[in-house]
Biopython code that builds the backbone (N, CA, C, O; Angstrom):
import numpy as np
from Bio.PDB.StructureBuilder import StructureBuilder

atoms = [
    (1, "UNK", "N", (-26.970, -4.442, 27.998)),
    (1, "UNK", "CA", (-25.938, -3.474, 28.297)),
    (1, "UNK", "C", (-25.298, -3.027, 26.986)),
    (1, "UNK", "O", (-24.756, -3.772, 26.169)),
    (2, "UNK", "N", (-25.435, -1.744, 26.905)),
    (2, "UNK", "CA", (-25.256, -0.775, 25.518)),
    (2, "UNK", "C", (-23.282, -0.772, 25.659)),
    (2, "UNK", "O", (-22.738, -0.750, 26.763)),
    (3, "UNK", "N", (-22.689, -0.791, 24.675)),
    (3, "UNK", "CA", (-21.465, -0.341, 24.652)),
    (3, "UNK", "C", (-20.846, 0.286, 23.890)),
    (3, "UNK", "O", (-20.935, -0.245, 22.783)),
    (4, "UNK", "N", (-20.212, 1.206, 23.871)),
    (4, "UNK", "CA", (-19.284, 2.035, 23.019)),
    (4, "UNK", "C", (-18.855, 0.904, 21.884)),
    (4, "UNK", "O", (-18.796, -0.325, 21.869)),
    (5, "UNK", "N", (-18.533, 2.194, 20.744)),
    (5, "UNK", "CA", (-17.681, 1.290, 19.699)),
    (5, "UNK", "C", (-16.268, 0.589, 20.220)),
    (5, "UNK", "O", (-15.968, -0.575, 19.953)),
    (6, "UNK", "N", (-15.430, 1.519, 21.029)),
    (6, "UNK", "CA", (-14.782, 1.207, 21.445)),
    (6, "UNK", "C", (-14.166, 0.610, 23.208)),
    (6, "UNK", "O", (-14.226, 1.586, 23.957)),
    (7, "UNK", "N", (-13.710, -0.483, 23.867)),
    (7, "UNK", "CA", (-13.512, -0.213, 25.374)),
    (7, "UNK", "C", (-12.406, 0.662, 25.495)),
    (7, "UNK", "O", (-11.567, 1.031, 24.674)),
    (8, "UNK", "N", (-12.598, 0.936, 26.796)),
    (8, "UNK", "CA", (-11.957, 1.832, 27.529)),
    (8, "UNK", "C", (-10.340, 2.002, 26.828)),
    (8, "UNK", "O", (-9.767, 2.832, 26.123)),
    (9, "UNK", "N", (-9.991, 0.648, 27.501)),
    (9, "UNK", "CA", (-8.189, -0.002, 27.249)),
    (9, "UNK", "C", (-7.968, 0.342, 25.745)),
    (9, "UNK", "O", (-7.060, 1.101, 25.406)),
    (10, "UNK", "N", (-8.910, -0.297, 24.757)),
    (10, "UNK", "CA", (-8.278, -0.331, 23.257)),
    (10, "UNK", "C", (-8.197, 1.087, 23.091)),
    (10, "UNK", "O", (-7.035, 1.379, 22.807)),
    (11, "UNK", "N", (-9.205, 2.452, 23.167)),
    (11, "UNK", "CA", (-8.973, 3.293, 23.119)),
    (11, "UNK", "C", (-7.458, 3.901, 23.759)),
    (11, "UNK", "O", (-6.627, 4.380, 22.987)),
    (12, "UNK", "N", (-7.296, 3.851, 24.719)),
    (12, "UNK", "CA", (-5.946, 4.132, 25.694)),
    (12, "UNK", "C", (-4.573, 3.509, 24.769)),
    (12, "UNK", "O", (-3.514, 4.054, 24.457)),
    (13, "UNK", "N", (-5.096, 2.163, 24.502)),
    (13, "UNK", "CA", (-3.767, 1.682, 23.386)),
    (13, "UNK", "C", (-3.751, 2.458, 22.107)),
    (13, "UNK", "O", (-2.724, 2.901, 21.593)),
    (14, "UNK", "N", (-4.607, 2.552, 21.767)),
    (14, "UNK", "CA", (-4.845, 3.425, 20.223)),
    (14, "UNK", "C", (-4.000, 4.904, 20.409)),
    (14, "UNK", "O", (-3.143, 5.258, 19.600)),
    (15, "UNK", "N", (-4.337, 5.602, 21.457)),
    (15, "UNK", "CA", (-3.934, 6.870, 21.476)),
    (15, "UNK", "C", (-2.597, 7.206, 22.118)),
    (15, "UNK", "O", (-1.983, 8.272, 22.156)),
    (16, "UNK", "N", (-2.227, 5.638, 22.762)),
    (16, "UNK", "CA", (-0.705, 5.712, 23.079)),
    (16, "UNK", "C", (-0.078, 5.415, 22.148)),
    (16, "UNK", "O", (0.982, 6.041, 22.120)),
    (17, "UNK", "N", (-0.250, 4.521, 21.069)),
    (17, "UNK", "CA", (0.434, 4.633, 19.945)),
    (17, "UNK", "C", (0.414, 5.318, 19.297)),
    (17, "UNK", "O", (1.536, 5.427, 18.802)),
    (18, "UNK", "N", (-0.613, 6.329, 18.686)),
    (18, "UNK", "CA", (-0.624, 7.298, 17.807)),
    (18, "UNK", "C", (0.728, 8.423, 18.538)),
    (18, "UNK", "O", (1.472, 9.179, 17.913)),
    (19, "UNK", "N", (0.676, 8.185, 19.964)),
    (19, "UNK", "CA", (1.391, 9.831, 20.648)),
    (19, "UNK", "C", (3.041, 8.863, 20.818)),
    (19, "UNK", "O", (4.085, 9.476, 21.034)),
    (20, "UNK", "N", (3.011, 7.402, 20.684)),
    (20, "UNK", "CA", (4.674, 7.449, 20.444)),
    (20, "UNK", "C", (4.726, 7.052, 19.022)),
    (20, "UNK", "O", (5.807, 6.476, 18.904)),
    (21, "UNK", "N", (4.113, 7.059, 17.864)),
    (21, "UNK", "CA", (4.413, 7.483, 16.696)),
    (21, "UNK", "C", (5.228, 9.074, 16.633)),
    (21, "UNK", "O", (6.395, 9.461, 16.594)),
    (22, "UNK", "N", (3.817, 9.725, 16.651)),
    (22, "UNK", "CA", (4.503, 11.503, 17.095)),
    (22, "UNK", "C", (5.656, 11.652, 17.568)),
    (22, "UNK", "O", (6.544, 12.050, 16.815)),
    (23, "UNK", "N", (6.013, 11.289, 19.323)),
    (23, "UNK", "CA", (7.210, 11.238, 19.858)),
    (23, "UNK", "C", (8.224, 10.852, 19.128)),
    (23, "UNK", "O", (9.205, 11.595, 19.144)),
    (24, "UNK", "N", (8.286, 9.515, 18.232)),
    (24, "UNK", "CA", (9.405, 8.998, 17.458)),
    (24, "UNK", "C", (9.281, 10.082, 16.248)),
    (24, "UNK", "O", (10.370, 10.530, 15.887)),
    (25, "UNK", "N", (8.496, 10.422, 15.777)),
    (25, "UNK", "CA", (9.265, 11.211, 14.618)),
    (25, "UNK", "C", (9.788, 12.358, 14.949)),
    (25, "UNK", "O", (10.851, 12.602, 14.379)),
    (26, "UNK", "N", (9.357, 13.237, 15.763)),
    (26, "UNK", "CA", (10.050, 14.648, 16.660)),
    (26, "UNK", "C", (10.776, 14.543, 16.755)),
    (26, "UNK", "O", (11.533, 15.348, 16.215)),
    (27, "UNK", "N", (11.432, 13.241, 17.685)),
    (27, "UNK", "CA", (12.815, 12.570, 18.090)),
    (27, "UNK", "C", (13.771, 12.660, 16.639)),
    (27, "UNK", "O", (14.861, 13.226, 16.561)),
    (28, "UNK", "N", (13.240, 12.130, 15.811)),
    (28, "UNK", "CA", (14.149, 11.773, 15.051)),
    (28, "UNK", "C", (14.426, 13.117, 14.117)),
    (28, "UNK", "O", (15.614, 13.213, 13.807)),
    (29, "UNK", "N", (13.652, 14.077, 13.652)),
    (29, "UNK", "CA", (13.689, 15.462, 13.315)),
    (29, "UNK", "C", (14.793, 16.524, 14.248)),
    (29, "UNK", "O", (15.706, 17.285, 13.927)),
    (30, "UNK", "N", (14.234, 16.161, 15.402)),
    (30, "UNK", "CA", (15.670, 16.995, 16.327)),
    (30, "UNK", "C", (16.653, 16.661, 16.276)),
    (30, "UNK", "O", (17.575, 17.476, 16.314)),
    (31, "UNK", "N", (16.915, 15.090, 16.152)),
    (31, "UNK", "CA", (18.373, 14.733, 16.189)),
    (31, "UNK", "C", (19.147, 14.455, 14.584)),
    (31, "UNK", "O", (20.334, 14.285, 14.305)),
    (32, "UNK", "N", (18.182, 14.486, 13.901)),
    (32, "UNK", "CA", (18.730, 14.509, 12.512)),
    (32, "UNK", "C", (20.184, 15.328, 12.340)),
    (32, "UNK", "O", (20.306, 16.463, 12.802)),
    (33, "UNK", "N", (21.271, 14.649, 11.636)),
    (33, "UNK", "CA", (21.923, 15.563, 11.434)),
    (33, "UNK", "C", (21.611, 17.080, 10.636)),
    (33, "UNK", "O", (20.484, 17.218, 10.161)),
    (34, "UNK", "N", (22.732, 18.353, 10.473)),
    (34, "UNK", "CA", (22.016, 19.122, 9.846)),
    (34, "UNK", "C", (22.519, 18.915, 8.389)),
    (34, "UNK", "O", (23.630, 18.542, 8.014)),
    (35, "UNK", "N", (21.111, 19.345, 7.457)),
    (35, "UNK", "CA", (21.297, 18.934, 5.915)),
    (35, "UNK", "C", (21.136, 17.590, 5.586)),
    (35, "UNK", "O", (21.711, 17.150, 4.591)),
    (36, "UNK", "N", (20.245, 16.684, 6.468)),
    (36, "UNK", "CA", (20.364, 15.242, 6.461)),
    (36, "UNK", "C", (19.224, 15.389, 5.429)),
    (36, "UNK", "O", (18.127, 15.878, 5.701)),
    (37, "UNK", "N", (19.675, 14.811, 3.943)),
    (37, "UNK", "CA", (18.437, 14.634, 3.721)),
    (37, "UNK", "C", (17.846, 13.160, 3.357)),
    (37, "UNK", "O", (18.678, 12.282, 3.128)),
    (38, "UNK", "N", (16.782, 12.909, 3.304)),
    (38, "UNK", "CA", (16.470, 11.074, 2.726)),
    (38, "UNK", "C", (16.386, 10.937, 1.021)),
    (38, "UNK", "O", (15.936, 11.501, 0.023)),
    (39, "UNK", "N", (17.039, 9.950, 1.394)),
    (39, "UNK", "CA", (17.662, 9.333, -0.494)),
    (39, "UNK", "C", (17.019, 8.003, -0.794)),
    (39, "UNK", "O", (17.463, 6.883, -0.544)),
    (40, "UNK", "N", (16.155, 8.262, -1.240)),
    (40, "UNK", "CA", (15.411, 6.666, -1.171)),
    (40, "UNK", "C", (16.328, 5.499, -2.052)),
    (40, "UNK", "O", (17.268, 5.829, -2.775)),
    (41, "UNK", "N", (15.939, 4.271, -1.882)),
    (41, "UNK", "CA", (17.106, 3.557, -2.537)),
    (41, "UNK", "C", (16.848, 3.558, -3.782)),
    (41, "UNK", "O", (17.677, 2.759, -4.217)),
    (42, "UNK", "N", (16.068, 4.033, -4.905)),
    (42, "UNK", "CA", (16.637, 3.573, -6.062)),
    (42, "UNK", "C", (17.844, 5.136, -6.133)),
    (42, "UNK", "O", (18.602, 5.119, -7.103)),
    (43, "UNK", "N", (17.990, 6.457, -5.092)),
    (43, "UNK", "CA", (18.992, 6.974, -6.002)),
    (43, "UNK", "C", (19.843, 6.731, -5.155)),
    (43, "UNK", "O", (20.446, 7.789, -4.975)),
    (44, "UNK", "N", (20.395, 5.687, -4.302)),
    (44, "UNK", "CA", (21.505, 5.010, -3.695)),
    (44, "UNK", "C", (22.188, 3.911, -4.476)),
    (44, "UNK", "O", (23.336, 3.494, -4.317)),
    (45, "UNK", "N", (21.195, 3.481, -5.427)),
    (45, "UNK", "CA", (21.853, 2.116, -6.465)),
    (45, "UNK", "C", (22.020, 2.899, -7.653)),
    (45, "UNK", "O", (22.954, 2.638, -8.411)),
    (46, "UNK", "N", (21.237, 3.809, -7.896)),
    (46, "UNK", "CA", (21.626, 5.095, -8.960)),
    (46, "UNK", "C", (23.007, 4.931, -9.226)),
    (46, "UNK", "O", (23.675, 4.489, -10.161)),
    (47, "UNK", "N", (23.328, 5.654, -7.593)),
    (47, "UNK", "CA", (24.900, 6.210, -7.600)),
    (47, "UNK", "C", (25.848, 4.941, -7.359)),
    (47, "UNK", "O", (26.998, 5.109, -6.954)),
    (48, "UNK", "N", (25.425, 3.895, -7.571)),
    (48, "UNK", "CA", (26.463, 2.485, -7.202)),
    (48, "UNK", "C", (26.394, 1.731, -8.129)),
    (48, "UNK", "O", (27.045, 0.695, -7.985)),
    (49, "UNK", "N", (25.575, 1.900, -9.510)),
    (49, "UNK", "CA", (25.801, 1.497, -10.442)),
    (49, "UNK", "C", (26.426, 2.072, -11.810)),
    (49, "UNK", "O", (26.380, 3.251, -12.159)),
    (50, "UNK", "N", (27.067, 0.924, -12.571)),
    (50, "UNK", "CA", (28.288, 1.718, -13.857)),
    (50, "UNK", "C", (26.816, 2.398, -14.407)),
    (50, "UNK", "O", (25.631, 2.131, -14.207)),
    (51, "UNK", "N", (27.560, 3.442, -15.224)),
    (51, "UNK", "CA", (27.123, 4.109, -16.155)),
    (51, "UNK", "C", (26.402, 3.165, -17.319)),
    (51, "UNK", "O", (25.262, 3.258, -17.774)),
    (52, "UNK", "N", (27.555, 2.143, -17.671)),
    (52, "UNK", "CA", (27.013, 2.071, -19.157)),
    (52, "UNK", "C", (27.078, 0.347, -18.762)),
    (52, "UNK", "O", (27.965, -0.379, -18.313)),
    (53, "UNK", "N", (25.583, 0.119, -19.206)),
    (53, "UNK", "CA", (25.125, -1.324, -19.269)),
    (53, "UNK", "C", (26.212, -2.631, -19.926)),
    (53, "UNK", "O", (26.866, -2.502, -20.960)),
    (54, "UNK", "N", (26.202, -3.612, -19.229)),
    (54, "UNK", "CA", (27.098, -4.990, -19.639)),
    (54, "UNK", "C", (26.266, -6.343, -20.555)),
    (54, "UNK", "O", (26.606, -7.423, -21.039)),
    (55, "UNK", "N", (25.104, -5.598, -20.448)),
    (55, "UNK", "CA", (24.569, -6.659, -21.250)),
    (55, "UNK", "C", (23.709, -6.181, -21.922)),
    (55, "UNK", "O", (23.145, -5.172, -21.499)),
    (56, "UNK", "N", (23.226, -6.901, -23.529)),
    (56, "UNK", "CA", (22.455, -6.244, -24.356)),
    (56, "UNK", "C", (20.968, -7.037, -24.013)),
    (56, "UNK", "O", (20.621, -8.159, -23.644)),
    (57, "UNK", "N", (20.460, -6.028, -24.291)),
    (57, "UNK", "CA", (18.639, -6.310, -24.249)),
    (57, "UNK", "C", (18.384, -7.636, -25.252)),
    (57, "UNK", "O", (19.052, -7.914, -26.248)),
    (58, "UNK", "N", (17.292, -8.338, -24.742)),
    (58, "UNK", "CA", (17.209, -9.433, -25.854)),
    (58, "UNK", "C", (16.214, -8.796, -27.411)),
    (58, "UNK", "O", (16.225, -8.956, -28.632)),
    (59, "UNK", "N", (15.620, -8.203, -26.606)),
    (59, "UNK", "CA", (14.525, -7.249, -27.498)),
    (59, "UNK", "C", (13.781, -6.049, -26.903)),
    (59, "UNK", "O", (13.371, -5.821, -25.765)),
    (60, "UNK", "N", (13.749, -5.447, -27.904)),
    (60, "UNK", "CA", (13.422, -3.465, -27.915)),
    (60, "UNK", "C", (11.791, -3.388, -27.774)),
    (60, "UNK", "O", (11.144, -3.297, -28.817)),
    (61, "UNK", "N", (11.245, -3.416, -26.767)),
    (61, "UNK", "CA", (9.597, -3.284, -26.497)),
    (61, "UNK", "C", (9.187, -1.675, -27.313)),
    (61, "UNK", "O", (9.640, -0.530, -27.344)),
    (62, "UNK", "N", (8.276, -2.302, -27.785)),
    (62, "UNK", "CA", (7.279, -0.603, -28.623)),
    (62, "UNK", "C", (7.534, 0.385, -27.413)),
    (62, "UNK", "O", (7.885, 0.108, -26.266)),
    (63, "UNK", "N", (7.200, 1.888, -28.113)),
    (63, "UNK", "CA", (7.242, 2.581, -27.033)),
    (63, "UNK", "C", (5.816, 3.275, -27.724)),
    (63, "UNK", "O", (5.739, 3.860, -28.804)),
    (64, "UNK", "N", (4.729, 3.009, -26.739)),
    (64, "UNK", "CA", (3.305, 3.485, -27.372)),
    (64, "UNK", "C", (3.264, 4.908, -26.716)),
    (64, "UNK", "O", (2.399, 5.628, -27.215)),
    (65, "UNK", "N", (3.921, 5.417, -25.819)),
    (65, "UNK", "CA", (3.448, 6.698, -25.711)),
    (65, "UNK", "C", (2.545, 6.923, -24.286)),
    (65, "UNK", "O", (1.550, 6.239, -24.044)),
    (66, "UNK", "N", (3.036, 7.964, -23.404)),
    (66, "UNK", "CA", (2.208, 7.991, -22.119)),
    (66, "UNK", "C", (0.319, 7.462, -22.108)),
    (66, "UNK", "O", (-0.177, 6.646, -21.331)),
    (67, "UNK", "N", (-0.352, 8.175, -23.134)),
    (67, "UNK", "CA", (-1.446, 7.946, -23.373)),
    (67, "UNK", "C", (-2.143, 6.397, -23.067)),
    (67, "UNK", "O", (-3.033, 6.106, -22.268)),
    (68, "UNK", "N", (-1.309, 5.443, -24.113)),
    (68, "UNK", "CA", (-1.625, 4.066, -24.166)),
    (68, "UNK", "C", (-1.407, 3.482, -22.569)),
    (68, "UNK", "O", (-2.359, 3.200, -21.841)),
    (69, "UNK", "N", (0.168, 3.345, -22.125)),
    (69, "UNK", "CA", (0.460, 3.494, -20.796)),
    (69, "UNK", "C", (-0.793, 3.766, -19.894)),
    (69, "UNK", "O", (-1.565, 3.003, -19.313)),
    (70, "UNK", "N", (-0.733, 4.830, -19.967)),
    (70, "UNK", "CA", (-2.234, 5.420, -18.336)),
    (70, "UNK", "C", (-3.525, 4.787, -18.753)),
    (70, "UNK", "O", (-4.477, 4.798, -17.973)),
    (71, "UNK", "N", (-3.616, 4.229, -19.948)),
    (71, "UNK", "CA", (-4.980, 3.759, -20.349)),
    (71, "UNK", "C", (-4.815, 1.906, -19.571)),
    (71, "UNK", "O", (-5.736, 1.269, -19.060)),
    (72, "UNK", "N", (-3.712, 1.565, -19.694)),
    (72, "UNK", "CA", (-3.270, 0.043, -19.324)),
    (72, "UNK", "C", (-3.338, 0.291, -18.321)),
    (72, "UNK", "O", (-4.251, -0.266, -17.712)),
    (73, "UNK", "N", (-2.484, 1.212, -17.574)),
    (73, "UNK", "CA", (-2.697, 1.046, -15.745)),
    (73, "UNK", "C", (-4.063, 0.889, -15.731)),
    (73, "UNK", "O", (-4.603, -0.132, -15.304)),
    (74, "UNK", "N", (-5.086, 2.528, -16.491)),
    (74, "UNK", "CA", (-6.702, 2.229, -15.215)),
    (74, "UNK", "C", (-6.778, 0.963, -15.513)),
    (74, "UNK", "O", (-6.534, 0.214, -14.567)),
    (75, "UNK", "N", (-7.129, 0.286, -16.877)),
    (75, "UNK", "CA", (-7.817, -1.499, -16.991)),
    (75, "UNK", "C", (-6.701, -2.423, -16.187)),
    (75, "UNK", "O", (-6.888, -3.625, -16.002)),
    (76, "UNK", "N", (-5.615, -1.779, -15.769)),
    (76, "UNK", "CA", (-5.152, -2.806, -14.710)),
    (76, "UNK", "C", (-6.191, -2.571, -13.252)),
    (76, "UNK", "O", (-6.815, -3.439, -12.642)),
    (77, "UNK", "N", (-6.132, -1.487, -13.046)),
    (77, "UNK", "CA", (-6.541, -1.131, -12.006)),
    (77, "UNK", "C", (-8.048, -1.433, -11.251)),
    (77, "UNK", "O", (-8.427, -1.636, -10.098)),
    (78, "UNK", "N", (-8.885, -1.310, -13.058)),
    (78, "UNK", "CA", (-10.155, -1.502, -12.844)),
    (78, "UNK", "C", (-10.519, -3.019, -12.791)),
    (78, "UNK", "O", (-11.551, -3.458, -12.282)),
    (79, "UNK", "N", (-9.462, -3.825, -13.428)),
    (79, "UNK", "CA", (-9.453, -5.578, -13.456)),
    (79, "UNK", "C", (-9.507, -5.760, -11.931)),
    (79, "UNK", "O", (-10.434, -6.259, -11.293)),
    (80, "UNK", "N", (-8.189, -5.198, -11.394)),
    (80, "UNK", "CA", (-7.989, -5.795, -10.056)),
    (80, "UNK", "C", (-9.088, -5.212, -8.787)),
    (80, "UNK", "O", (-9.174, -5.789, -7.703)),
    (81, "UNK", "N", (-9.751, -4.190, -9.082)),
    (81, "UNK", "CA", (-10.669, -4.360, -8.357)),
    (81, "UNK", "C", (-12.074, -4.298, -8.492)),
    (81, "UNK", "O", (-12.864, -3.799, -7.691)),
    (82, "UNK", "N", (-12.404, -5.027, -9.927)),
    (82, "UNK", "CA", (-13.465, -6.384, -9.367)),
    (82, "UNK", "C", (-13.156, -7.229, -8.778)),
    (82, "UNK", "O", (-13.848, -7.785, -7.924)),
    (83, "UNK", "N", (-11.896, -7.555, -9.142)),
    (83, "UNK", "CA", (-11.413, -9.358, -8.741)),
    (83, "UNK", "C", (-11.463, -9.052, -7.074)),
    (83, "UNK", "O", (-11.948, -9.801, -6.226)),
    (84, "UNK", "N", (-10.912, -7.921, -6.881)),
    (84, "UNK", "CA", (-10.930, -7.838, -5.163)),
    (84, "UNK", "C", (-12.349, -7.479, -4.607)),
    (84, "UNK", "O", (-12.495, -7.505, -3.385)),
    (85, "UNK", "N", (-13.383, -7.154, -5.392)),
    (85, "UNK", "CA", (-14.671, -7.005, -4.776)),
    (85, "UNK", "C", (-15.523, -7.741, -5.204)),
    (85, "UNK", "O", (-16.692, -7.691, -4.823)),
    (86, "UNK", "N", (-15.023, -8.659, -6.186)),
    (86, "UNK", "CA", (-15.885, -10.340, -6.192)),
    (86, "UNK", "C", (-15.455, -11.037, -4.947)),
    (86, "UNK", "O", (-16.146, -11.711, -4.182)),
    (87, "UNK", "N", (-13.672, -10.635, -4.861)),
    (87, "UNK", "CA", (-13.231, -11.834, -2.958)),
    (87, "UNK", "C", (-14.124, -11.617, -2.301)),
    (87, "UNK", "O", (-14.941, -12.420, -1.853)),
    (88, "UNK", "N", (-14.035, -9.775, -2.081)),
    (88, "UNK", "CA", (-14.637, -9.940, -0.641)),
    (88, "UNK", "C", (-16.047, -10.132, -1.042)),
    (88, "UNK", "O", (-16.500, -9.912, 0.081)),
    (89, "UNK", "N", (-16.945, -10.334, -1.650)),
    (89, "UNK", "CA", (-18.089, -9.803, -1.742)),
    (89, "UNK", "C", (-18.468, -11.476, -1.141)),
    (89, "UNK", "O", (-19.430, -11.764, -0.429)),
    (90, "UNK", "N", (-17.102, -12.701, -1.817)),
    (90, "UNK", "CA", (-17.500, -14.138, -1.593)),
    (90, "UNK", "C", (-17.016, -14.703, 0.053)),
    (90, "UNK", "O", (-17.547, -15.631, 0.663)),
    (91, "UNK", "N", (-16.019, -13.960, 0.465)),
    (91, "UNK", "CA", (-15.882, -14.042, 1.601)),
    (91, "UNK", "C", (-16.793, -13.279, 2.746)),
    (91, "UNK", "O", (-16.488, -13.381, 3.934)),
    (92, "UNK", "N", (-17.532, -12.778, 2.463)),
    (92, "UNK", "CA", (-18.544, -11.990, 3.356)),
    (92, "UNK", "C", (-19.511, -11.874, 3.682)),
    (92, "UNK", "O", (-19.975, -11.109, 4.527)),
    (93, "UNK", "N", (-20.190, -12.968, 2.772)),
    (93, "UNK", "CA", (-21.806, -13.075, 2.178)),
    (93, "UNK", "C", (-22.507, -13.517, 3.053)),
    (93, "UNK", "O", (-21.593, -13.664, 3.864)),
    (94, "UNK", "N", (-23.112, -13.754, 3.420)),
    (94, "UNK", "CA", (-23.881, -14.465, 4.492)),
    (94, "UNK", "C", (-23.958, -15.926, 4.260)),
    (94, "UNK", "O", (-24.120, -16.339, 3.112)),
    (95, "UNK", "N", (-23.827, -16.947, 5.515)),
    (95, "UNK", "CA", (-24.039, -18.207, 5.328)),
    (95, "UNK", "C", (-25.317, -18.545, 5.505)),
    (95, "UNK", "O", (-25.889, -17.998, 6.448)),
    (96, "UNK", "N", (-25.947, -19.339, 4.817)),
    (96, "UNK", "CA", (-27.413, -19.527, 5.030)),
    (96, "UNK", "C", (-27.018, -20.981, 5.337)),
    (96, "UNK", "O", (-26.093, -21.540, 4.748)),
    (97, "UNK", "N", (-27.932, -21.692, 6.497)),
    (97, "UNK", "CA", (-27.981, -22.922, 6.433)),
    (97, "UNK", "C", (-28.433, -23.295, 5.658)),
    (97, "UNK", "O", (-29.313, -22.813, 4.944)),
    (98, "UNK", "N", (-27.723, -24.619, 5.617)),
    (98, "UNK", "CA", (-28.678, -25.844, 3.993)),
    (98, "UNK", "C", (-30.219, -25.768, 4.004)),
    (98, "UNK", "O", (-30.967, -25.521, 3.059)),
    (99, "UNK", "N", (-30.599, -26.108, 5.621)),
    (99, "UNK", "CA", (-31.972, -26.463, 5.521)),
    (99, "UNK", "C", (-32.889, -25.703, 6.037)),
    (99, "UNK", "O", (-33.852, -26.095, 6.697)),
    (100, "UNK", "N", (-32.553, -24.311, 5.681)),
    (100, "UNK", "CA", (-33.223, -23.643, 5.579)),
    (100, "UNK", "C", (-33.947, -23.099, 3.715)),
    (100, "UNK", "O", (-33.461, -22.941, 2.596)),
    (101, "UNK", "N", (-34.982, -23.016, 4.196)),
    (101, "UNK", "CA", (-35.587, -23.148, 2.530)),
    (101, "UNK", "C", (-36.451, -21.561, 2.364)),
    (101, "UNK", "O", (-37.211, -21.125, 3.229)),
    (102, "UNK", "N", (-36.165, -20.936, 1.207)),
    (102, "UNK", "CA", (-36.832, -19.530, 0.930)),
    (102, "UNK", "C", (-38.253, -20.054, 0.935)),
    (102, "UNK", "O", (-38.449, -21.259, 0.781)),
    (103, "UNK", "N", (-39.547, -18.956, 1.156)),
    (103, "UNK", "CA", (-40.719, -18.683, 1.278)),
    (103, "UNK", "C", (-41.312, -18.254, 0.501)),
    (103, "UNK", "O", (-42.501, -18.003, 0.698)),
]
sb = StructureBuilder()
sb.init_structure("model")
sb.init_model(0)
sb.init_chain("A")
sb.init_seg("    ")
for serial, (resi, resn, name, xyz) in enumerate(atoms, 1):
    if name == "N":
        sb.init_residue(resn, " ", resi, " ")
    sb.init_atom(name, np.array(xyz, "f"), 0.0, 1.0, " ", f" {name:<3s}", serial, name[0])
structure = sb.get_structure()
């Protein structure tokens, strides 16, 4: 007996959540006040913190320049995913029994 990727039910749950996602944000767009706009929190601590710093830096880091910067993110970026596609590659692999022996 052949079966869909999906049953019946999980589909039905899937697409009722996607349609009260939708519903909740509509909801919340209509009732928004007017001119409401969103302030994410760093410019809420922006505006709740002094102006001028209380404590001195212990030390002044180089400033290499956007260039160097975007070059460190990719080799961050490109480090962390080998390391994440050596995990999965070790979590996924196939288990071979012990006693089974290649041909």
């Amino acid at each position: 007996m052949s079966r869909g990727r999906f049953r019946t039910w999980e589909l039905v749950t899937v697409i009722a959540l996607i349609a009260a996602l939708v519903v909740g944000y509509l909801l919340a767009v209509v009732f928004a006040p007017d001119g409401a706009t969103f302030e994410g929190t760093d410019a809420t601590v922006g505006a709740m913190l002094p102006a001028e710093p209380w404590a001195e830096p212990l030390f002044s880091p180089a400033s290499y320049g956007p260039e160097v910067e975007a070059g460190l993110f990719a080799i961050q970026a490109g480090v962390g995913g080998v390391v994440l596609g050596f995990l999965l590659g070790r979590l996924t692999r196939r288990r071979v029994p012990p006693d089974a022996t290649e041909e």
